[in-house]
Structure formats: structure tokens, C-alpha cells
DSSP file (Angstrom, degrees, kcal/mol; ACC not computed):
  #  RESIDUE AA STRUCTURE BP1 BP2  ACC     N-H-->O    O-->H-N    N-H-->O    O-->H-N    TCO  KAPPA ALPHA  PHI   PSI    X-CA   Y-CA   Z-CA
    1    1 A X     >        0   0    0      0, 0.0     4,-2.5     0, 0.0     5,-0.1   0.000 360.0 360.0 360.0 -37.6   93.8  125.7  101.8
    2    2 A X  H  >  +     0   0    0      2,-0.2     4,-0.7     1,-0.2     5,-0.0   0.839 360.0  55.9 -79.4 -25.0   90.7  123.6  100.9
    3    3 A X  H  4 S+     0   0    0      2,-0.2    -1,-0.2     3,-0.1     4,-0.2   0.779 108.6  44.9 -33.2 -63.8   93.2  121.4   98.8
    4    4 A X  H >> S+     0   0    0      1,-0.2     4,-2.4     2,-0.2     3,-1.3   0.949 110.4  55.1 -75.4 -48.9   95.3  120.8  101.7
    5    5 A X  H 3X S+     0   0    0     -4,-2.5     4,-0.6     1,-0.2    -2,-0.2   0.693 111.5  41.7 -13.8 -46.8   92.3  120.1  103.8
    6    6 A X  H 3X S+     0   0    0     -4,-0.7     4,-1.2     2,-0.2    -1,-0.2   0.434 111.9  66.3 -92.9 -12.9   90.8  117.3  101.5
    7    7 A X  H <4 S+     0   0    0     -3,-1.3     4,-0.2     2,-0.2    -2,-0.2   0.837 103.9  33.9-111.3 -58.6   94.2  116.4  101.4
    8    8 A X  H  X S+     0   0    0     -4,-2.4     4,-1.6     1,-0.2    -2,-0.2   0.590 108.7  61.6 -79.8 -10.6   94.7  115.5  104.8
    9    9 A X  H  X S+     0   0    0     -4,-0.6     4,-1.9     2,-0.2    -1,-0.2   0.843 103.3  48.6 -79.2 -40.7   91.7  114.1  105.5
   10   10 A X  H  X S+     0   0    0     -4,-1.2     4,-1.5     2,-0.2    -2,-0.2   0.654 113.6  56.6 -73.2   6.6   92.0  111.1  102.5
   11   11 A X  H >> S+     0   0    0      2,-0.2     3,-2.1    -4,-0.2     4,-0.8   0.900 106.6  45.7 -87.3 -59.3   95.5  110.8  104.4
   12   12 A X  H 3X S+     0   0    0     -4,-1.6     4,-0.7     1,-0.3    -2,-0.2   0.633 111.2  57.9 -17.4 -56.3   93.7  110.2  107.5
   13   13 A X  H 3X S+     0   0    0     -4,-1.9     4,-0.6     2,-0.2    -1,-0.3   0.755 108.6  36.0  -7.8 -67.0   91.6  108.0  105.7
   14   14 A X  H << S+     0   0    0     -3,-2.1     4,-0.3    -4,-1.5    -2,-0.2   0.430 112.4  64.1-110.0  14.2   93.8  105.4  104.4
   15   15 A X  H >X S+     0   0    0     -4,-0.8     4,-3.0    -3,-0.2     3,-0.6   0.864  88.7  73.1 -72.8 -41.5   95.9  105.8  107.8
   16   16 A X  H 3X S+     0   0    0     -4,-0.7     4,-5.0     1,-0.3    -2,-0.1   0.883 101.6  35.7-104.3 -67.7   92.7  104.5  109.7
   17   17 A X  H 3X S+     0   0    0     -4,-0.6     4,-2.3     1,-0.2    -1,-0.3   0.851 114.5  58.9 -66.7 -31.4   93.0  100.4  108.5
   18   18 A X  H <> S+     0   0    0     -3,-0.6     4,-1.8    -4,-0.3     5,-0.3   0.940 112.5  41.7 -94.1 -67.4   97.1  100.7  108.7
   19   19 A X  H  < S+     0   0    0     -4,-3.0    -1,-0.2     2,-0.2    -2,-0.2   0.801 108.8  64.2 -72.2 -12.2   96.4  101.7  112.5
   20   20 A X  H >X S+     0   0    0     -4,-5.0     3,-2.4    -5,-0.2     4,-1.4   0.947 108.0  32.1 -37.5-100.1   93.9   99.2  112.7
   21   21 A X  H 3< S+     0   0    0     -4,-2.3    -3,-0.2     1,-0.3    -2,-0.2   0.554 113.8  55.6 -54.1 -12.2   96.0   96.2  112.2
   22   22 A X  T 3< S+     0   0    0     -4,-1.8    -1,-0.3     1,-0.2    -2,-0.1   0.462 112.9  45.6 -84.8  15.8   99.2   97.2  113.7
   23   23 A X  T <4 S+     0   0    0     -3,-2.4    -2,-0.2    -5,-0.3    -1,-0.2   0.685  99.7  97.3-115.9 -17.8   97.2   98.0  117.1
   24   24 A X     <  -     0   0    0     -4,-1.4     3,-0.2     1,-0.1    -4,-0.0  -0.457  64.0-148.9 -94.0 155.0   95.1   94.5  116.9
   25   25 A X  S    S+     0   0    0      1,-0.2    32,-0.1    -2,-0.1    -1,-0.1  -0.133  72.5  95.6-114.6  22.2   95.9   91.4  118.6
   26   26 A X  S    S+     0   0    0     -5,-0.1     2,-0.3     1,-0.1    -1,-0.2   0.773  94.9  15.9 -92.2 -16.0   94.4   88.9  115.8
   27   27 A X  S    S-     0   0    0     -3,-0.2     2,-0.3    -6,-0.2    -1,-0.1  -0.868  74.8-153.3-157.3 158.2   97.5   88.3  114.2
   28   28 A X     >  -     0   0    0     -2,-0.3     4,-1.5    -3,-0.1     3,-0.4  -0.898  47.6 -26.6-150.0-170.4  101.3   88.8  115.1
   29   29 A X  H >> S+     0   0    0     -2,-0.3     3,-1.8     2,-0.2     4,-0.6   0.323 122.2  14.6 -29.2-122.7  104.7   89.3  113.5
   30   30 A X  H 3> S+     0   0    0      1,-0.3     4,-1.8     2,-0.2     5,-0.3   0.462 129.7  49.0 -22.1 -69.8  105.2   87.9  109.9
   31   31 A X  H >> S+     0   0    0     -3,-0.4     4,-2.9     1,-0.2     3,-0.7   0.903 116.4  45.6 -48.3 -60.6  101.5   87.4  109.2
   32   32 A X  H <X S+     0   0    0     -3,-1.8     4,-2.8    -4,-1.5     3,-0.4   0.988 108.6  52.3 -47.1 -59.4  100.8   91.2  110.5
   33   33 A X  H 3X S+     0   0    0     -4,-0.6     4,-2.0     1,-0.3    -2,-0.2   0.627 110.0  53.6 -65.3 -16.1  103.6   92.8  108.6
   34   34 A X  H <X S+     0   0    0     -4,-1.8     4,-2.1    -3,-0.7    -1,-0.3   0.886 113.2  41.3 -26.0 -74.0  101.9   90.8  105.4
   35   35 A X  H  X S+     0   0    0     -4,-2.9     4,-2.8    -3,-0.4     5,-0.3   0.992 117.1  47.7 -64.9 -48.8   98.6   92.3  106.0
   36   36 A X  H  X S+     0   0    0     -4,-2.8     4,-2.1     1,-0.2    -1,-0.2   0.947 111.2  49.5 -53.1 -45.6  100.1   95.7  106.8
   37   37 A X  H >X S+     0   0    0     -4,-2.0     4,-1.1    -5,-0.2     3,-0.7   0.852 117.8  45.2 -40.8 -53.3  102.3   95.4  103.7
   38   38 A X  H 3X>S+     0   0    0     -4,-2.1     4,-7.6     1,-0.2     5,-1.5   0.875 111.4  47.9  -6.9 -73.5   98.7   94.5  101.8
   39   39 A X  H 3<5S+     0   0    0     -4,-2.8    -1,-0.2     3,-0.2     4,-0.2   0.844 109.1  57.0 -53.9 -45.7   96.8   97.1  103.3
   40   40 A X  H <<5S+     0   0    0     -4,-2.1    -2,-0.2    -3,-0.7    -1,-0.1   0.951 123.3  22.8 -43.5 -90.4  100.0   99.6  102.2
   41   41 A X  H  <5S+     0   0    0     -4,-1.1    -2,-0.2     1,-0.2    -3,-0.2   0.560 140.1  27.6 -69.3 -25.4   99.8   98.8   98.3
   42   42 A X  T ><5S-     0   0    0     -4,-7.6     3,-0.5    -5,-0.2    -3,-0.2   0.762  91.3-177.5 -99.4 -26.8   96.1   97.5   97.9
   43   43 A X  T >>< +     0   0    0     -5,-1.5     3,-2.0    -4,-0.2     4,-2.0  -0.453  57.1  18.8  67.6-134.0   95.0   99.5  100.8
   44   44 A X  H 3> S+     0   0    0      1,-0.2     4,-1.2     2,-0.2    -1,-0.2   0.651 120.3  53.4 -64.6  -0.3   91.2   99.2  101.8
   45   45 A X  H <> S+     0   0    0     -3,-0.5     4,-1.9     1,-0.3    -1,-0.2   0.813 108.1  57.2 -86.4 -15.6   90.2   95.7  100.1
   46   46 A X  H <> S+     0   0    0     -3,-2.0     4,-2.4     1,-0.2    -1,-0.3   0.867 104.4  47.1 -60.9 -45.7   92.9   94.5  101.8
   47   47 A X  H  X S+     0   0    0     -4,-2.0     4,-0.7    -8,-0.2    -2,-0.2   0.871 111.0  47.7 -73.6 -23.5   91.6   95.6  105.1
   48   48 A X  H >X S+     0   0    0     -4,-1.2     4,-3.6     2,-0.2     3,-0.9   0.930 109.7  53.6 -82.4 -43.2   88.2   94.3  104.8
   49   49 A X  H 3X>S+     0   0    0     -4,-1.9     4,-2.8     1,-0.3     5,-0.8   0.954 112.2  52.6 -59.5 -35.3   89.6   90.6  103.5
   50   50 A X  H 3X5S+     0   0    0     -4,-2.4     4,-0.8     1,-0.2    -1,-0.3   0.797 107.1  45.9 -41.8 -35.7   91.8   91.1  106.9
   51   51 A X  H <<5S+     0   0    0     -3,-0.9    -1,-0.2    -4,-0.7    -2,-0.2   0.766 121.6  45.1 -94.2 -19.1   88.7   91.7  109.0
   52   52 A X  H  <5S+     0   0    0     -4,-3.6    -2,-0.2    -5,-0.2    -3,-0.2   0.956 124.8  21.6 -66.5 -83.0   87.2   88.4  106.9
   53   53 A X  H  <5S+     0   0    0     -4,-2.8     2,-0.4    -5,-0.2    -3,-0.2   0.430  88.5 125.6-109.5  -7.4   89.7   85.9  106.9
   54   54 A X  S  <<S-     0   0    0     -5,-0.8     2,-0.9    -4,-0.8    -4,-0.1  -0.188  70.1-102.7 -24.0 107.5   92.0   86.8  109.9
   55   55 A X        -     0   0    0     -2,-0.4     2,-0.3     1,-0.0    -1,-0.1  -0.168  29.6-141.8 -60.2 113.2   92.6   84.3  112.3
   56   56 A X        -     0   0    0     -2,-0.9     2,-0.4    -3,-0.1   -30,-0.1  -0.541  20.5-149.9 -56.7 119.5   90.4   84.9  115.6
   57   57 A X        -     0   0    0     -2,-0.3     2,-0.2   -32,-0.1   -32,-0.1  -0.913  14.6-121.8-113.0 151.6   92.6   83.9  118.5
   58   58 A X        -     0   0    0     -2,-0.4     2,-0.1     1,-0.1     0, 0.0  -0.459  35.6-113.3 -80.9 127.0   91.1   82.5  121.8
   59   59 A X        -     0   0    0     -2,-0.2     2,-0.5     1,-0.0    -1,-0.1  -0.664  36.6-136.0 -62.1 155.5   92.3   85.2  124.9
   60   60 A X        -     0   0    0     -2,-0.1     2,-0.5    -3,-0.0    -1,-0.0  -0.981  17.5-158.4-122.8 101.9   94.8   82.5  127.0
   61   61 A X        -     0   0    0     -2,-0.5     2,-1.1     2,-0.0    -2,-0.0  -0.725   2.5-150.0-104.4 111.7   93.9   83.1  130.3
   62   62 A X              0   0    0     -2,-0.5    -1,-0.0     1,-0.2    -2,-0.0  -0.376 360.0 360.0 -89.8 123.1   96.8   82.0  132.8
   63   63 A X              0   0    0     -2,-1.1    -1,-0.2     0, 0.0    -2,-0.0   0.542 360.0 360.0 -69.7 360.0   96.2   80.6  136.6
């Protein structure tokens, strides 16, 4: 039981940046599905270079 516990918690864990970036509004299709792919196979250094060198977009506020 404590196995499966620990178990699910690192899944929880390396779920966390995955739902990061699909849920964030810095980046969109190709360029997201890149970082997610990243994030998949390198996992977290991939998510911190995302929170680095991600492009910042301006909100576009319409009249």
C-alpha cells in the first residue's frame, strides 16, 4: 500500500508541469505541443527552461 502511495504521488508530481503548460496561454499549438512533448521525455528541466524562455504574450484587448 505505501508503494502504491509513493507511487502516485511522483505520478502526481511529474503530471503538475504537463498540466501547467497545456492550461497556459503563453504559447499555442505547434510551439505548446513541443514544450509538452519536452516536458514528456525530459520532464522537469524542461519545464523550468519553458517558464524561462517562453514567449510572454501582451493580453489583446479588443474595443
Amino acid at each position: 500500500m505505501f508503494t502504491f502511495l509513493c507511487g502516485l504521488i511522483i505520478f502526481c508530481l511529474w503530471l503538475i508541469p504537463i498540466v501547467a503548460i497545456a492550461t497556459s496561454s503563453r504559447t499555442a499549438g505547434g510551439e505548446k505541443a513541443a514544450w509538452l512533448l519536452a516536458v514528456i521525455f525530459i520532464s522537469w528541466f524542461a519545464w523550468i527552461f519553458y517558464l524561462l524562455l517562453a514567449p510572454l504574450k501582451s493580453p489583446r484587448y479588443r474595443v
